[in-house]
C-alpha positions as CSV (number, residue, x, y, z in Angstrom):
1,X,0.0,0.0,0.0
2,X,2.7,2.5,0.9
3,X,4.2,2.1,-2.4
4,X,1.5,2.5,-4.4
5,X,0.7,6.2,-2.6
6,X,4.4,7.0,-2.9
7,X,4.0,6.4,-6.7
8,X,0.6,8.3,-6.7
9,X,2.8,11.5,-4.5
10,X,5.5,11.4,-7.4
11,X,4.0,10.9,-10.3
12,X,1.8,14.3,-9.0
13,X,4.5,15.9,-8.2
14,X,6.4,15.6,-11.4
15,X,3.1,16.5,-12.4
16,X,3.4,19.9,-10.8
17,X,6.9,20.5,-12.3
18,X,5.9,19.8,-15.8
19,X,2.7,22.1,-15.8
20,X,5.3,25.1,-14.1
21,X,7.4,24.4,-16.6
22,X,5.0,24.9,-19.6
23,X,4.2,27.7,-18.1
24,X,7.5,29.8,-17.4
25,X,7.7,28.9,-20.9
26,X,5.0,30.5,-22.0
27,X,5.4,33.4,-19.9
28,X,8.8,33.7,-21.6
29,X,7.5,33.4,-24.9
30,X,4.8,35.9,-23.9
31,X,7.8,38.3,-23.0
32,X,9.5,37.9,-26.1
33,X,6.2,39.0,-27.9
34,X,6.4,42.0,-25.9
35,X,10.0,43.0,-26.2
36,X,9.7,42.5,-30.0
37,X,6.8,45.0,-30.2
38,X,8.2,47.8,-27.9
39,X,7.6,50.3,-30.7
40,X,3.9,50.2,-29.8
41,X,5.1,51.1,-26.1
42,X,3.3,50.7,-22.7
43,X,-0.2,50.4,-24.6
44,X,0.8,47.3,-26.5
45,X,1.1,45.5,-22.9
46,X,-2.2,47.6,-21.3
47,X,-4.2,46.4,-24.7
48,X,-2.8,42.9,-24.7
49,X,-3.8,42.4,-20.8
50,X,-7.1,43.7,-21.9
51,X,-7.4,41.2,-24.4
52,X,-6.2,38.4,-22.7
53,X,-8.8,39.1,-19.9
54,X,-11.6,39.5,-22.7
55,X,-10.3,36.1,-24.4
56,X,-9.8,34.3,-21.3
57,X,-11.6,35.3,-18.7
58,X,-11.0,32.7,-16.1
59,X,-7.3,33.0,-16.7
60,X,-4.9,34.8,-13.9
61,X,-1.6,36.0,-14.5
62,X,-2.0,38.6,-17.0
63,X,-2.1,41.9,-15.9
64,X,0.0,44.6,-17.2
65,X,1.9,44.4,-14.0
66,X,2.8,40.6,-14.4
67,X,2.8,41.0,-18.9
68,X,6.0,43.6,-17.4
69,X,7.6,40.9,-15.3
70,X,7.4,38.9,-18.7
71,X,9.0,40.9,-20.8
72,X,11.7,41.5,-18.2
73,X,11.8,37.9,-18.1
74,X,12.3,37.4,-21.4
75,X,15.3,40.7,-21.7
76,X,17.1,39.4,-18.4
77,X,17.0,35.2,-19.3
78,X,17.9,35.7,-23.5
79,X,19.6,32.0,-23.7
80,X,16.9,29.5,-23.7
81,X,19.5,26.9,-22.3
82,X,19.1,29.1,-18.9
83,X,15.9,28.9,-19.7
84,X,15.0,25.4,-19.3
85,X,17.7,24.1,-17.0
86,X,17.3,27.1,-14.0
87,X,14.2,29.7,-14.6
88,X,12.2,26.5,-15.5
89,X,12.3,24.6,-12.3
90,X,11.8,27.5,-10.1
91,X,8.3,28.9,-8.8
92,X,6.7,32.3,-10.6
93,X,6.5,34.2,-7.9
94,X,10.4,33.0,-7.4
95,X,11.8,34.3,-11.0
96,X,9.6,37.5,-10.2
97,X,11.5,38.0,-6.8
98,X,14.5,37.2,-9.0
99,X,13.9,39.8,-11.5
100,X,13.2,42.8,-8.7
101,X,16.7,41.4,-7.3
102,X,18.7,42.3,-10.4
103,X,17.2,46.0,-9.8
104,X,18.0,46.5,-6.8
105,X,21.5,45.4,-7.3
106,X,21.8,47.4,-10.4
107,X,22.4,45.1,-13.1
108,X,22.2,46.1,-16.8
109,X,21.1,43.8,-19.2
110,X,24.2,41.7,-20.5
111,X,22.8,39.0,-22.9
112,X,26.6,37.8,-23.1
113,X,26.6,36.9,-18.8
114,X,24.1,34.5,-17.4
115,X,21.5,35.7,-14.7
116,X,23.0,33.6,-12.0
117,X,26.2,36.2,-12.9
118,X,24.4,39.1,-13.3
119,X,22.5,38.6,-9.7
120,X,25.4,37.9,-7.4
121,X,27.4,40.4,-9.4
122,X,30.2,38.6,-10.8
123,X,32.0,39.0,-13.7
């Protein structure tokens, strides 16, 4: 009995990690959008939150506010290798306390250094 609910507690937890990783990837992706159409400027993320809403109205997640964190996401982790083998396997809420780190410790955008670099401000 014990190892049948052991199974049943892994197979849902490796459940949980696969859904958060489809989704940090689509929240990526999602920031890449944005970044690629900043010519339309903070109205393209205002109207796209709007429409998301309108489209998916049961959906959390996309307010402007979060649509931002995405498109920093998507400026701060440019290698998709990062991607998938750190930002992937953490929490939301943990890349976005991740990305209000790298202000506060004054990091510019460096495509060329990975974040882990960039946050603990080695070169």
């Amino acid at each position: 009995m014990d190892d049948v609910k052991a199974r049943i507690c892994d197979a849902q937890y490796k459940a949980v990690l696969g859904v958060n990783r489809e989704q940090i990837l689509l929240y990526w992706n999602i920031g890449k959008t944005i970044a690629a159409n900043v010519q339309y400027g903070n109205n393209f993320i205002s109207n796209l939150s709007r429409d998301i809403k309108a489209d998916f109205p049961k959906a959390k997640g996309y307010s402007a506010r979060n649509l931002r964190y995405m498109r920093k996401f998507a400026e701060l982790v440019a290698d998709e290798r990062i991607l998938q083998t750190v930002s992937a396997n953490l929490s939301w809420s943990h890349n976005t306390h991740l990305f209000d780190k790298t202000n506060s410790l004054g990091c510019a955008r460096n495509p060329q250094r990975p974040i882990s670099f960039r946050l603990c401000g080695t070169t």
